[in-house]
VONUBA-309431 format. One line per 10 residues: their letters; for each residue x, z, y of C-alpha. Coordinates in nm, 2 decimals, decimal comma, m for minus. Each point is the difference from the previous one (the first is absolute). Example, Ala and Ser with C-alpha at 12.3 -4.5 7.8 and 13.67 -1.06 7.14 Angstrom:
// residues 2
AS = 1,23/0,78/m0,45 ~ 0,14/m0,07/0,34 .
***
This chain:
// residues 242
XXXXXXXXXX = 1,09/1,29/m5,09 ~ 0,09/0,07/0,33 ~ 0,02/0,40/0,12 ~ m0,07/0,16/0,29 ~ m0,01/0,41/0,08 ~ m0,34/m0,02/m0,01 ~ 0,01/m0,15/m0,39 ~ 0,00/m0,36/m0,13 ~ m0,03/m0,26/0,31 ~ m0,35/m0,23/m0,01 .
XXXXXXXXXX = 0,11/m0,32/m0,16 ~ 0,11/m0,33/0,19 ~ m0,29/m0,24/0,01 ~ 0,16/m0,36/m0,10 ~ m0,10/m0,32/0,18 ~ m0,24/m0,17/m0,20 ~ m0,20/m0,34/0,09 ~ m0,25/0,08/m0,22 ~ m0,06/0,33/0,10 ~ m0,05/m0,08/0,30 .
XXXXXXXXXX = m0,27/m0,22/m0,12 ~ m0,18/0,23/m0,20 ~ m0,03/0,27/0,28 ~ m0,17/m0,22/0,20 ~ m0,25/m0,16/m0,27 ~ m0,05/0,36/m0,05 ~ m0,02/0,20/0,33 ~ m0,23/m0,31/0,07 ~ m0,19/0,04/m0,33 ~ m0,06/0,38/m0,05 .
XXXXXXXXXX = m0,07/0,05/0,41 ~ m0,32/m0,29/m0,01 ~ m0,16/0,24/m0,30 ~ 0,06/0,34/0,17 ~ m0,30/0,22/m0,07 ~ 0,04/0,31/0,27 ~ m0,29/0,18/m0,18 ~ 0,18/m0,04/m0,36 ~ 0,33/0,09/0,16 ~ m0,16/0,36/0,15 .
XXXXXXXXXX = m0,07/0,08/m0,35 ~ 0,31/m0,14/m0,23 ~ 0,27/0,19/0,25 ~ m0,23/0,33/m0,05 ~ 0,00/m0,05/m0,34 ~ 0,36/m0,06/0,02 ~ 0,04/0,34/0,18 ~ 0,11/m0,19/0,33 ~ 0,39/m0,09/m0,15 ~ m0,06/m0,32/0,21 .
XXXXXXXXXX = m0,31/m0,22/0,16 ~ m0,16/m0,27/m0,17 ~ m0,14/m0,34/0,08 ~ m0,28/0,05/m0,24 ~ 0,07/m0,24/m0,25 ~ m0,21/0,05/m0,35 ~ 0,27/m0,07/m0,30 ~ m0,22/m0,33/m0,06 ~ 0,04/m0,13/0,30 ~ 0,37/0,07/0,03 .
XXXXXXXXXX = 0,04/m0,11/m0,26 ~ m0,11/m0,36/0,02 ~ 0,12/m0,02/0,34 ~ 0,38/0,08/m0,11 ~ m0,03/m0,34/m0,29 ~ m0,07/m0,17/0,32 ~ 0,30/0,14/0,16 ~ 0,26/m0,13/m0,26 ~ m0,21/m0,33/m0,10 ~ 0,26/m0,25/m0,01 .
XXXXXXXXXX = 0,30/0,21/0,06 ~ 0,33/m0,01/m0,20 ~ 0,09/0,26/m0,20 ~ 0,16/0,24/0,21 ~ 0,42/0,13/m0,07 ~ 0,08/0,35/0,02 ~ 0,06/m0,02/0,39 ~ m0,32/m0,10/0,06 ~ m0,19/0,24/m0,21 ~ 0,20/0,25/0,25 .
XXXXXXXXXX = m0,07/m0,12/0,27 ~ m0,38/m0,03/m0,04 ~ m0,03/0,37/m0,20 ~ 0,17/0,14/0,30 ~ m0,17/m0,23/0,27 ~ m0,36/0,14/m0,14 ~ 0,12/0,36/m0,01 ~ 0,08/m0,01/0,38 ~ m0,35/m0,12/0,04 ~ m0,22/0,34/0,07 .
XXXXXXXXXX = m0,34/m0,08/m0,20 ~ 0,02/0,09/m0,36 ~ m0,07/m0,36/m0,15 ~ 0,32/m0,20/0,08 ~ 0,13/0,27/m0,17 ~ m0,17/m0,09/m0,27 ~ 0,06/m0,34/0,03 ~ 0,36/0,06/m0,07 ~ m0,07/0,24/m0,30 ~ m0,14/m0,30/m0,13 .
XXXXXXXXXX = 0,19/m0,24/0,10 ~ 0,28/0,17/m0,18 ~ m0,21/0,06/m0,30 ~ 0,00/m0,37/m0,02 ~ 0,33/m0,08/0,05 ~ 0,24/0,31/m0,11 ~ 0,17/m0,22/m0,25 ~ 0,14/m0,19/0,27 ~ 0,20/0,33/0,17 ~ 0,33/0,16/m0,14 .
XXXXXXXXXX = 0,10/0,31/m0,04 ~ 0,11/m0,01/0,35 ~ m0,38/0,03/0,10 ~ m0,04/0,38/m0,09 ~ 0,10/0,10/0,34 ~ m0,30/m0,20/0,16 ~ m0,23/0,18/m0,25 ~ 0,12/0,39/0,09 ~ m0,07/m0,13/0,35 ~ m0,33/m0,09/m0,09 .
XXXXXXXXXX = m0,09/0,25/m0,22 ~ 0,15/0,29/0,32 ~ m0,17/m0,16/0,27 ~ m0,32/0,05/0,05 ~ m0,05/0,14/m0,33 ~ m0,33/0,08/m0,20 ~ m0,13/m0,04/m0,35 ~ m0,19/m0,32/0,11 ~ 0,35/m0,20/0,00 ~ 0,26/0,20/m0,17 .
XXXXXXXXXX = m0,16/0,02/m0,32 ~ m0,03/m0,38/0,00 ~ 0,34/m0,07/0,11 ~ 0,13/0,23/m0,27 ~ m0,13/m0,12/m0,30 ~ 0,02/m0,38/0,08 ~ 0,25/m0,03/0,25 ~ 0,33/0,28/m0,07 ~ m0,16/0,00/m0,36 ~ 0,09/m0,40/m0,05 .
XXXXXXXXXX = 0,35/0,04/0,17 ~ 0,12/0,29/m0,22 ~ m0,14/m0,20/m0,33 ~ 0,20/m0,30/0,16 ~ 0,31/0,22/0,04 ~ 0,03/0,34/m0,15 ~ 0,29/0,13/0,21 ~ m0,25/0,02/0,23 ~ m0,14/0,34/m0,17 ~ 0,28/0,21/0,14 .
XXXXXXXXXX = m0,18/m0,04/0,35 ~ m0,31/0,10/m0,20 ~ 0,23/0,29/m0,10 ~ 0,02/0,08/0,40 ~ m0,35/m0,08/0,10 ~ m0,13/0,20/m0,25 ~ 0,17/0,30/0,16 ~ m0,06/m0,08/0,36 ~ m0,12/0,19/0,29 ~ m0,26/m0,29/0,08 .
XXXXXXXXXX = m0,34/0,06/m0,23 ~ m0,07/m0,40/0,00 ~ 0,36/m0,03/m0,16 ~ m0,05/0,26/m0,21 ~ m0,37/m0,15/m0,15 ~ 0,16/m0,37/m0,01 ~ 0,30/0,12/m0,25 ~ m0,27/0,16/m0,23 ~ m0,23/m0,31/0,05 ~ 0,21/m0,27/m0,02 .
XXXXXXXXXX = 0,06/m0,02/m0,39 ~ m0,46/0,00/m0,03 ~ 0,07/m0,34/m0,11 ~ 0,29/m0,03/m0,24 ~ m0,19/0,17/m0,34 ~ 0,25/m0,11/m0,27 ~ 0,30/0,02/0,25 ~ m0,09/0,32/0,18 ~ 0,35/0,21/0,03 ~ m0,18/0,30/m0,14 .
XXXXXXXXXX = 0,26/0,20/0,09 ~ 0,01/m0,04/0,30 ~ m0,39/m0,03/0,02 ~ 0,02/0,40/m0,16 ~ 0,27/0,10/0,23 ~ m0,12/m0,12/0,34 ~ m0,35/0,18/m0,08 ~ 0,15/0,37/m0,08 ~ 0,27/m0,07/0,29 ~ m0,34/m0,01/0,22 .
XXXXXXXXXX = m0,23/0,19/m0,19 ~ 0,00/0,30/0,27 ~ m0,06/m0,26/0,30 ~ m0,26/0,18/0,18 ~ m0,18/m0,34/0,12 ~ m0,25/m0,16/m0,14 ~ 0,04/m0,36/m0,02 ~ 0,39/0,12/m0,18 ~ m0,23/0,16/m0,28 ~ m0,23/m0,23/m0,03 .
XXXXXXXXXX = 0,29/m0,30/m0,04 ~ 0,10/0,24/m0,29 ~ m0,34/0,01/m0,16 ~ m0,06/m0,36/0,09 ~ 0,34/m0,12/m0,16 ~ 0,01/0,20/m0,34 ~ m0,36/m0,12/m0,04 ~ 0,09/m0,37/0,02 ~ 0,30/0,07/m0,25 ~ m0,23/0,15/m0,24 .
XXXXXXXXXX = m0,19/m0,34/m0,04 ~ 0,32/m0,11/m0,17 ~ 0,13/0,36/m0,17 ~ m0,28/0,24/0,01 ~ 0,20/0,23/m0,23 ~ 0,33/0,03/0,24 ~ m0,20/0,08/0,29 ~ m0,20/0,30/m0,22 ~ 0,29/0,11/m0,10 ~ 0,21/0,02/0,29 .
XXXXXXXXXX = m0,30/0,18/0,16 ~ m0,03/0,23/m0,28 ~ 0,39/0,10/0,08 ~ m0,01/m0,02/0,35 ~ m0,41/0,05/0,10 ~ 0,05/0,36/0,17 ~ 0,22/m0,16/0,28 ~ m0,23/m0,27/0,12 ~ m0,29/0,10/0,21 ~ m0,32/m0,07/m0,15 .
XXXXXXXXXX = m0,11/m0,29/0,20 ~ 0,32/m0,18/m0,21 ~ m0,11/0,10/m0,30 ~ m0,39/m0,10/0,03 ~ 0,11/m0,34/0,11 ~ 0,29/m0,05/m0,26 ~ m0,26/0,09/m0,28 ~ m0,34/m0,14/0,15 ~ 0,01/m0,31/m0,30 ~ 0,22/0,22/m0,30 .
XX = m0,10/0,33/0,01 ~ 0,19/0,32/m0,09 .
***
Protein backbone atom coordinates (compact mmCIF):
# COMPACT_ATOMS: atom_id res chain seq x y z
CA UNK A 1 0.00 0.00 0.00
CA UNK A 2 1.32 2.98 -1.21
CA UNK A 3 1.82 6.10 1.55
CA UNK A 4 1.62 9.47 1.15
CA UNK A 5 1.70 12.48 4.14
CA UNK A 6 -1.65 12.71 3.88
CA UNK A 7 -2.18 8.64 4.72
CA UNK A 8 -2.44 5.61 2.49
CA UNK A 9 -2.33 6.67 -1.45
CA UNK A 10 -5.85 5.83 -3.56
CA UNK A 11 -5.16 2.58 -5.16
CA UNK A 12 -3.78 2.19 -8.96
CA UNK A 13 -6.71 1.29 -11.17
CA UNK A 14 -5.34 -1.77 -13.51
CA UNK A 15 -6.15 -1.88 -17.25
CA UNK A 16 -8.86 -4.19 -17.70
CA UNK A 17 -10.77 -5.04 -21.07
CA UNK A 18 -13.57 -6.11 -19.40
CA UNK A 19 -13.94 -3.29 -17.25
CA UNK A 20 -14.00 -1.20 -19.60
CA UNK A 21 -16.93 -3.06 -20.96
CA UNK A 22 -18.90 -3.23 -18.00
CA UNK A 23 -18.74 0.58 -17.37
CA UNK A 24 -20.20 1.25 -20.35
CA UNK A 25 -23.17 -1.52 -20.39
CA UNK A 26 -23.65 0.10 -17.11
CA UNK A 27 -23.23 3.98 -17.31
CA UNK A 28 -25.48 3.16 -20.38
CA UNK A 29 -27.86 0.94 -18.40
CA UNK A 30 -28.46 2.72 -15.01
CA UNK A 31 -28.51 6.42 -16.86
CA UNK A 32 -31.79 5.11 -19.41
CA UNK A 33 -33.73 4.21 -15.82
CA UNK A 34 -32.83 7.41 -13.94
CA UNK A 35 -35.89 8.51 -11.87
CA UNK A 36 -34.99 12.31 -10.81
CA UNK A 37 -38.12 12.29 -8.46
CA UNK A 38 -36.86 8.82 -6.73
CA UNK A 39 -33.30 10.27 -6.68
CA UNK A 40 -34.59 13.68 -4.60
CA UNK A 41 -35.77 11.30 -2.05
CA UNK A 42 -33.06 8.28 -1.79
CA UNK A 43 -29.98 10.96 -1.37
CA UNK A 44 -32.23 12.74 1.51
CA UNK A 45 -32.73 9.65 3.03
CA UNK A 46 -29.20 9.04 2.62
CA UNK A 47 -28.46 12.36 4.41
CA UNK A 48 -26.89 13.90 1.12
CA UNK A 49 -23.32 11.62 1.37
CA UNK A 50 -23.67 11.62 -2.45
CA UNK A 51 -26.51 12.18 -5.31
CA UNK A 52 -28.46 9.45 -6.75
CA UNK A 53 -29.77 8.42 -10.05
CA UNK A 54 -32.89 7.05 -8.51
CA UNK A 55 -32.60 3.55 -9.10
CA UNK A 56 -35.18 1.30 -6.93
CA UNK A 57 -32.99 -1.97 -5.62
CA UNK A 58 -35.30 -3.96 -8.12
CA UNK A 59 -34.55 -2.25 -10.96
CA UNK A 60 -30.82 -2.11 -10.30
CA UNK A 61 -30.83 -4.92 -9.67
CA UNK A 62 -31.94 -6.65 -12.86
CA UNK A 63 -30.26 -4.07 -14.81
CA UNK A 64 -26.62 -5.02 -13.32
CA UNK A 65 -27.40 -9.29 -14.61
CA UNK A 66 -27.71 -7.50 -17.76
CA UNK A 67 -24.45 -5.82 -17.30
CA UNK A 68 -22.37 -9.06 -16.86
CA UNK A 69 -24.62 -11.36 -19.14
CA UNK A 70 -22.13 -13.18 -21.01
CA UNK A 71 -19.03 -11.97 -19.40
CA UNK A 72 -16.04 -14.08 -18.16
CA UNK A 73 -15.36 -14.40 -14.85
CA UNK A 74 -13.46 -11.55 -13.92
CA UNK A 75 -9.41 -11.96 -12.19
CA UNK A 76 -8.45 -9.96 -9.39
CA UNK A 77 -7.31 -6.99 -11.61
CA UNK A 78 -10.39 -6.60 -13.00
CA UNK A 79 -12.56 -6.71 -10.00
CA UNK A 80 -10.17 -3.57 -9.13
CA UNK A 81 -10.51 -1.91 -11.65
CA UNK A 82 -14.30 -1.91 -11.96
CA UNK A 83 -14.75 -1.40 -7.76
CA UNK A 84 -12.60 1.55 -8.15
CA UNK A 85 -14.02 2.70 -11.69
CA UNK A 86 -17.72 2.78 -9.97
CA UNK A 87 -16.49 4.63 -6.85
CA UNK A 88 -15.15 7.55 -9.02
CA UNK A 89 -18.55 7.66 -10.38
CA UNK A 90 -20.61 10.40 -8.07
CA UNK A 91 -24.24 8.78 -7.84
CA UNK A 92 -24.52 6.30 -5.11
CA UNK A 93 -25.51 3.15 -7.29
CA UNK A 94 -22.31 2.27 -9.27
CA UNK A 95 -21.22 2.23 -6.01
CA UNK A 96 -23.27 -0.30 -5.35
CA UNK A 97 -22.68 -1.96 -8.31
CA UNK A 98 -19.26 -2.71 -7.14
CA UNK A 99 -20.29 -3.77 -3.58
CA UNK A 100 -21.98 -6.30 -5.39
CA UNK A 101 -20.02 -7.05 -7.84
CA UNK A 102 -17.46 -8.00 -5.30
CA UNK A 103 -19.92 -9.83 -3.23
CA UNK A 104 -20.09 -12.02 -6.18
CA UNK A 105 -16.70 -12.52 -6.93
CA UNK A 106 -14.43 -12.00 -3.61
CA UNK A 107 -13.15 -15.52 -3.99
CA UNK A 108 -11.49 -14.55 -6.99
CA UNK A 109 -9.16 -11.54 -5.03
CA UNK A 110 -5.99 -12.22 -2.74
CA UNK A 111 -5.00 -11.02 0.15
CA UNK A 112 -3.50 -8.31 -1.80
CA UNK A 113 -7.09 -6.87 -2.33
CA UNK A 114 -7.53 -5.41 1.34
CA UNK A 115 -6.01 -2.17 0.26
CA UNK A 116 -8.72 -1.56 -2.45
CA UNK A 117 -11.34 -2.37 0.37
CA UNK A 118 -9.96 0.36 3.12
CA UNK A 119 -10.14 2.69 0.08
CA UNK A 120 -13.59 1.79 -0.40
CA UNK A 121 -14.76 1.56 2.89
CA UNK A 122 -12.72 5.65 3.60
CA UNK A 123 -14.11 7.09 0.65
CA UNK A 124 -17.13 8.27 0.62
CA UNK A 125 -18.06 6.35 3.58
CA UNK A 126 -21.62 5.63 5.07
CA UNK A 127 -23.41 2.73 6.64
CA UNK A 128 -25.23 2.07 3.25
CA UNK A 129 -21.81 0.50 1.80
CA UNK A 130 -19.45 -0.10 4.53
CA UNK A 131 -21.49 -2.43 6.37
CA UNK A 132 -21.85 -4.47 3.26
CA UNK A 133 -18.30 -4.40 2.27
CA UNK A 134 -17.43 -5.57 5.76
CA UNK A 135 -19.16 -8.52 6.28
CA UNK A 136 -18.91 -9.95 2.69
CA UNK A 137 -16.05 -8.47 1.26
CA UNK A 138 -12.84 -7.88 4.14
CA UNK A 139 -14.95 -10.60 6.06
CA UNK A 140 -14.19 -13.38 3.02
CA UNK A 141 -10.50 -12.24 2.63
CA UNK A 142 -9.63 -12.56 6.33
CA UNK A 143 -11.50 -16.25 6.43
CA UNK A 144 -9.34 -16.81 3.22
CA UNK A 145 -6.17 -15.70 4.98
CA UNK A 146 -6.05 -15.05 8.62
CA UNK A 147 -2.87 -13.06 8.74
CA UNK A 148 -4.97 -10.70 7.51
CA UNK A 149 -6.49 -10.00 11.14
CA UNK A 150 -3.53 -8.08 12.34
CA UNK A 151 -4.72 -5.16 9.97
CA UNK A 152 -8.13 -5.78 11.71
CA UNK A 153 -5.85 -5.34 14.77
CA UNK A 154 -5.07 -1.66 13.23
CA UNK A 155 -8.46 -0.84 11.84
CA UNK A 156 -10.05 -1.64 14.80
CA UNK A 157 -8.09 1.17 16.55
CA UNK A 158 -8.11 3.77 13.86
CA UNK A 159 -8.90 7.33 13.72
CA UNK A 160 -11.44 6.72 10.69
CA UNK A 161 -15.10 5.65 12.22
CA UNK A 162 -15.88 3.45 8.91
CA UNK A 163 -12.51 1.58 9.75
CA UNK A 164 -13.28 1.36 13.08
CA UNK A 165 -17.15 -0.24 12.39
CA UNK A 166 -15.73 -2.56 9.47
CA UNK A 167 -13.05 -4.37 12.06
CA UNK A 168 -16.02 -5.05 14.46
CA UNK A 169 -18.37 -6.04 11.54
CA UNK A 170 -16.29 -7.92 9.47
CA UNK A 171 -16.31 -11.36 11.48
CA UNK A 172 -20.87 -10.94 11.41
CA UNK A 173 -20.45 -13.86 9.17
CA UNK A 174 -17.98 -16.37 10.50
CA UNK A 175 -20.29 -17.98 13.67
CA UNK A 176 -18.26 -21.17 14.35
CA UNK A 177 -14.90 -19.36 13.31
CA UNK A 178 -15.41 -16.03 14.96
CA UNK A 179 -11.86 -15.06 16.75
CA UNK A 180 -13.81 -14.32 19.90
CA UNK A 181 -11.04 -12.78 21.25
CA UNK A 182 -10.56 -10.56 19.19
CA UNK A 183 -14.32 -10.04 18.69
CA UNK A 184 -14.32 -9.16 22.86
CA UNK A 185 -11.24 -7.07 22.56
CA UNK A 186 -11.97 -4.76 19.64
CA UNK A 187 -15.52 -4.01 21.38
CA UNK A 188 -14.08 -2.83 24.98
CA UNK A 189 -10.98 -1.19 22.98
CA UNK A 190 -14.09 1.03 21.51
CA UNK A 191 -16.55 0.83 23.92
CA UNK A 192 -16.11 4.71 24.92
CA UNK A 193 -16.32 5.80 21.12
CA UNK A 194 -18.57 8.57 21.43
CA UNK A 195 -20.28 7.97 17.83
CA UNK A 196 -22.96 6.30 17.16
CA UNK A 197 -22.72 4.04 14.23
CA UNK A 198 -19.11 2.72 16.49
CA UNK A 199 -21.76 1.60 19.29
CA UNK A 200 -24.10 0.37 17.34
CA UNK A 201 -21.30 -1.96 15.25
CA UNK A 202 -20.75 -3.17 18.89
CA UNK A 203 -24.35 -4.01 19.66
CA UNK A 204 -24.84 -5.17 16.12
CA UNK A 205 -21.76 -7.56 16.27
CA UNK A 206 -22.16 -9.29 19.79
CA UNK A 207 -25.77 -9.75 18.81
CA UNK A 208 -24.91 -11.81 15.67
CA UNK A 209 -22.31 -13.91 17.78
CA UNK A 210 -24.90 -14.70 20.29
CA UNK A 211 -26.90 -16.68 17.54
CA UNK A 212 -24.03 -19.12 17.77
CA UNK A 213 -22.86 -18.65 21.72
CA UNK A 214 -25.56 -16.90 23.56
CA UNK A 215 -23.92 -17.69 26.82
CA UNK A 216 -20.27 -16.07 25.95
CA UNK A 217 -21.82 -12.96 24.93
CA UNK A 218 -24.03 -12.88 28.47
CA UNK A 219 -21.25 -13.48 30.10
CA UNK A 220 -18.82 -11.27 28.80
CA UNK A 221 -21.43 -8.52 29.23
CA UNK A 222 -22.10 -9.49 32.67
CA UNK A 223 -18.12 -8.85 33.29
CA UNK A 224 -17.70 -6.03 31.23
CA UNK A 225 -21.60 -4.37 30.76
CA UNK A 226 -20.83 -0.99 32.90
CA UNK A 227 -18.27 0.06 30.14
CA UNK A 228 -20.44 -0.16 27.07
CA UNK A 229 -22.95 2.52 26.55
CA UNK A 230 -26.40 1.35 26.59
CA UNK A 231 -27.22 1.45 23.06
CA UNK A 232 -24.39 -1.63 22.94
CA UNK A 233 -25.86 -3.40 25.33
CA UNK A 234 -29.71 -3.20 24.16
CA UNK A 235 -28.62 -4.27 20.73
CA UNK A 236 -26.07 -7.06 21.96
CA UNK A 237 -29.05 -8.58 24.13
CA UNK A 238 -32.21 -7.67 21.91
CA UNK A 239 -32.59 -11.82 20.98
CA UNK A 240 -30.83 -13.42 24.55
CA UNK A 241 -31.76 -11.36 27.18
CA UNK A 242 -29.93 -10.55 30.45
Amino acid sequence: MRVTEDGPAPPWVPDSTPADTVLERLVAAYASAADPVAARTMRAYMKDVAPFLGLKTPVRRALSRTVEAGLPRPTEADCTAVALRCWKLPEREYHYFAVDYLRRHVRRCSSGFLPVTRHLVTTVPWWDTVDLLAAHVVGALVAADPALAAEMDRWSADDDLWLVRTALLHQLRHKERTDTDRLFHYCLRQSGHPDFFVRKAIGWALREYAKTDPGAVRDFLAREGDRFAPLSVREALKNIGA
